[in-house]
N, C-alpha and C positions, 0 to 999 in steps of 0.2 A: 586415322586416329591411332595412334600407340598406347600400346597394352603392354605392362609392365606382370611378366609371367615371375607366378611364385611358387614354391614348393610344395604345395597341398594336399589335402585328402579328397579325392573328387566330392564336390558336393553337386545340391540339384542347379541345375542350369537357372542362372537370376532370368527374369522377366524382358524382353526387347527394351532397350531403351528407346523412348519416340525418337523417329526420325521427324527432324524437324524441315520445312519444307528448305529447296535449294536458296529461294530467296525471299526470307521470310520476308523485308519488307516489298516485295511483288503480291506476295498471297492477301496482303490489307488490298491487293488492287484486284484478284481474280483470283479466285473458287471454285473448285471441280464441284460441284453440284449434281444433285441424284438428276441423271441425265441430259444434261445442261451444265450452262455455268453460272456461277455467282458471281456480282462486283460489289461487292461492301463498301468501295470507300465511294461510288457513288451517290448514295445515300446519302455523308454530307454535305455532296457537290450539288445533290439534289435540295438538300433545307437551304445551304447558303443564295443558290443562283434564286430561289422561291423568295426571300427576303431580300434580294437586288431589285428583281422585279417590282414586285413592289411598291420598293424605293422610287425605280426607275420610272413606274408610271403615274404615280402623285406628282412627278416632278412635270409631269408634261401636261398637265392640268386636271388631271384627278385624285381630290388628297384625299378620299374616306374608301380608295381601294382595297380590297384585300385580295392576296394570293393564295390559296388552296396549293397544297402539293397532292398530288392523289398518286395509287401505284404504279408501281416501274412496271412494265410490259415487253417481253419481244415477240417481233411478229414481221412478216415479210416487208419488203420498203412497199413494195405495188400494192398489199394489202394497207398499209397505211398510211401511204400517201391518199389512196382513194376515199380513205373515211376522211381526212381532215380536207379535201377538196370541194369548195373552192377555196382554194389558200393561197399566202402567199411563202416561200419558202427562201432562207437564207442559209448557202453555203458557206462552211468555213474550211480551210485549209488550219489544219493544228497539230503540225509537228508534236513529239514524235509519235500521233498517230497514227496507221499507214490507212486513213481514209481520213474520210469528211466527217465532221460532227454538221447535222443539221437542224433549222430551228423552224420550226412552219404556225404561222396561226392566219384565221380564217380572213377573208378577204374584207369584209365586211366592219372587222375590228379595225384595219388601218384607218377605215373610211372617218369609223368613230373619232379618231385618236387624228387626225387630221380636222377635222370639224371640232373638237375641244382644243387641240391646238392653235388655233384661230379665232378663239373667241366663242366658239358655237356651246351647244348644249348634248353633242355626241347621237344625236337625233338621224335617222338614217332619212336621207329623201327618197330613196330607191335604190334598188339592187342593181349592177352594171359588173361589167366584165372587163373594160381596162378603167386605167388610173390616168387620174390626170397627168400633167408633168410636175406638177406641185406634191401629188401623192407617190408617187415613185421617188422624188428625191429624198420624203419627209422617211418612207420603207429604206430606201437605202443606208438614210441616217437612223430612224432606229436600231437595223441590223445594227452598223457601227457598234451603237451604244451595248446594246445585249452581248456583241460578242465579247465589251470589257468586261461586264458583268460575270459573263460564264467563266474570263480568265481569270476575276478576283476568286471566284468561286473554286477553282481546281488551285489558287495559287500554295494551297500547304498540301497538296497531294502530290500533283506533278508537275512540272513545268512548262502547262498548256500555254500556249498564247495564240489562240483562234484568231483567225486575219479573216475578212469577210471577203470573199472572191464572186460571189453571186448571189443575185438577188433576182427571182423569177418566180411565175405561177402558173407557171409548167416543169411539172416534175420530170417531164423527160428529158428537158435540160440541164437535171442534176448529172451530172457525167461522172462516171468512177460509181455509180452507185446501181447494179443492175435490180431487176422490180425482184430476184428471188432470192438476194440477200438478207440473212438475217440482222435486223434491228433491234436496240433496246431501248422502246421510248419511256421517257417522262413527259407528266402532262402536267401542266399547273396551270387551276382554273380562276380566274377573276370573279370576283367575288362583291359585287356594289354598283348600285347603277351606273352607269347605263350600260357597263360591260357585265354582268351580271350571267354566267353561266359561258362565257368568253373561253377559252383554252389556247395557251400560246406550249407548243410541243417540240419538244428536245432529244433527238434522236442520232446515236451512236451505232455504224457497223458493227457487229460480236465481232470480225474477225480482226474490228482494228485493235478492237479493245483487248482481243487475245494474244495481238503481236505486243504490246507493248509488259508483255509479264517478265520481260528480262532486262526492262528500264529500269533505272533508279530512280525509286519515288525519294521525296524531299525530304532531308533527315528527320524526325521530330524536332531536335534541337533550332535547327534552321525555323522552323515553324511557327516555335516559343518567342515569344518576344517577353522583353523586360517592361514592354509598355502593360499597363492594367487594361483586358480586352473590356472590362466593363466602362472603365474610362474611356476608353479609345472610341468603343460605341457609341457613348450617353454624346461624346465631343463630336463625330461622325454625324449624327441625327442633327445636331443642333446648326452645323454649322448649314446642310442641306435645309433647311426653315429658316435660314437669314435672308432676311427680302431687300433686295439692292436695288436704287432709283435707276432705273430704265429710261434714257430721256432722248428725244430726235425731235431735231428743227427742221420741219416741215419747209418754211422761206421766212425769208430777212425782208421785208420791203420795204423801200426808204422813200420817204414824199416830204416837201419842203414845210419851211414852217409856217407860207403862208396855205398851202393847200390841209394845212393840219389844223390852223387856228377856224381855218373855214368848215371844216367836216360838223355835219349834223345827222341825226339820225336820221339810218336809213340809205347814208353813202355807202358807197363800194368801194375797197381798195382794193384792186387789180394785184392777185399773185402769180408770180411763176414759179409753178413746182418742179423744180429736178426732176433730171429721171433719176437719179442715184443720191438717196442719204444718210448719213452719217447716224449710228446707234450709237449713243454712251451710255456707259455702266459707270456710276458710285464717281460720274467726272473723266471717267476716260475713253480715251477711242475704242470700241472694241468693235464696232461693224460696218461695212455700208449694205442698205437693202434700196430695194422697188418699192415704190409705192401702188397701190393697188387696195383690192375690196376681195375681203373671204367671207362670206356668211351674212352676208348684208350687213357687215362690219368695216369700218376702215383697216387697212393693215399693213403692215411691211413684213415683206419676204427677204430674207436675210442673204441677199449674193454673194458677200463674203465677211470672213472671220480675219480679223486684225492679227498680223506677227510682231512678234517684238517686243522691246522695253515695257512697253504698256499693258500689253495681252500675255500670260505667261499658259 
């Protein structure tokens, strides 16, 4: 700074001017704190990811949920991995981190949220230790979904974009993360039956979150948009509550006109079901699944997701 000296009569020496910190917009990200550190701008990464959720699990068959955000905490990984065990736990890889962001809830919630995903009533038959192959895919794809979630969440802060790299319920297979590393978890508790006292946990390295104080968070400008966010919200909400006709043709079976003119109550017409059928959405291709029985329910398991002109 240049100081433009003038011909004067000494006066008393003015006040320090504040030093303002090196990068002030790093300091909205990390705060020296009375012996520790502060993150402030997780705080709104913490309400925003707590209203994804949500979002996210009314959409998977439970619409009178609620999400609780309760206080941020840090505490060893080996101390809290072991309280939220038996869990299931999803790694993400999220540049420019230099660790893992991870996400863990109890084993027993997936079991729910599989059993309401198929029809059921989220009702536990029994406690067990692995997952089907059905619940391991349905865990993999939730991760999926959560980790967009958490990257809408950080999207006006930093330029997180978590990629989900593992999915396990053994915490020793989180790698990169040793048990005496310090952690800062958030907990957000579900709130309405049948998840009701539930907690799905969100947990940050301190030392990743310390390396990134010399990144550039995202300008405010960038952040602003010209859209009205209460508009953008109220249209967001609404368009997630649009219910679209879901329709699959089981079988086509053709029989002549005399064996049709002849049918009476109590014939059989002989089908043959595919092993693979076609799902449409609102008239269009958008899947083939299995046919099968989840919960003493008929059902199809979705094998694959349509590309292309029709599916965007």
């Amino acid at each position: 700074m240049t100081v433009r000296a003038k011909s004067v009569k000494a006066v008393a020496a003015p006040a320090a001017p504040a030093v303002e910190p090196a990068d002030t917009k790093a300091s909205l990200l990390l705060r020296k704190a009375e012996g520790s550190y502060a993150f402030p701008a997780l705080e709104g990464v913490a309400n925003q990811f707590a209203r994804s959720l949500r979002d996210l699990l009314r959409a998977l068959g439970a619409p009178a949920i609620q999400v609780e955000r309760a206080g941020a905490e840090q505490t060893s990984f080996g101390d809290w991995s072991a309280s939220v065990a038996p869990a299931i736990f999803w790694r993400y890889h999220a540049p420019p981190l230099k660790g893992p962001v991870l996400l863990a809830a109890a084993r027993p919630l997936i079991l729910q949220l599989v059993d309401i995903f198929y029809g059921g009533k989220g009702k536990l038959a029994g406690e067990r230790e692995e997952l089907t192959d059905a619940e391991e895919r349905f865990a993999a794809r939730l991760g999926r979904d959560m980790g967009l979630q958490l990257a809408a969440a950080w999207r006006d802060k930093l330029g997180l974009e978590p990629e989900l790299d593992c999915v396990t319920g053994d915490p020793a297979k989180l790698a990169a993360v040793r048990a005496d590393d310090d952690m800062l978890v958030q907990r957000f508790i579900l709130r309405g039956a049948p998840f009701e006292g539930r907690t799905i946990v969100c947990a940050y390295p301190v030392a990743a979150l310390r390396g990134v104080v010399g990144a550039e968070l995202l300008p405010e400008m960038q952040s602003a948009s010209s859209v009205d966010p209460l508009w953008s919200g109220a249209l967001d909400k609404a368009l997630r509550d649009v219910r679209m006709p879901v329709r699959s043709v089981l079988a086509r079976p053709e029989i002549s006109l005399v064996k049709l003119l002849a049918l009476e109550v109590g014939d059989i017409i002989p089908l043959t079901m595919p092993r693979h059928v076609p799902v449409t959405v609102a008239g269009r291709s958008f899947a083939f699944g299995s046919i099968g029985e989840a919960n003493g329910n008929a059902a199809i398991m979705i094998d694959h997701i349509e590309k292309g002109p029709d599916h965007d």
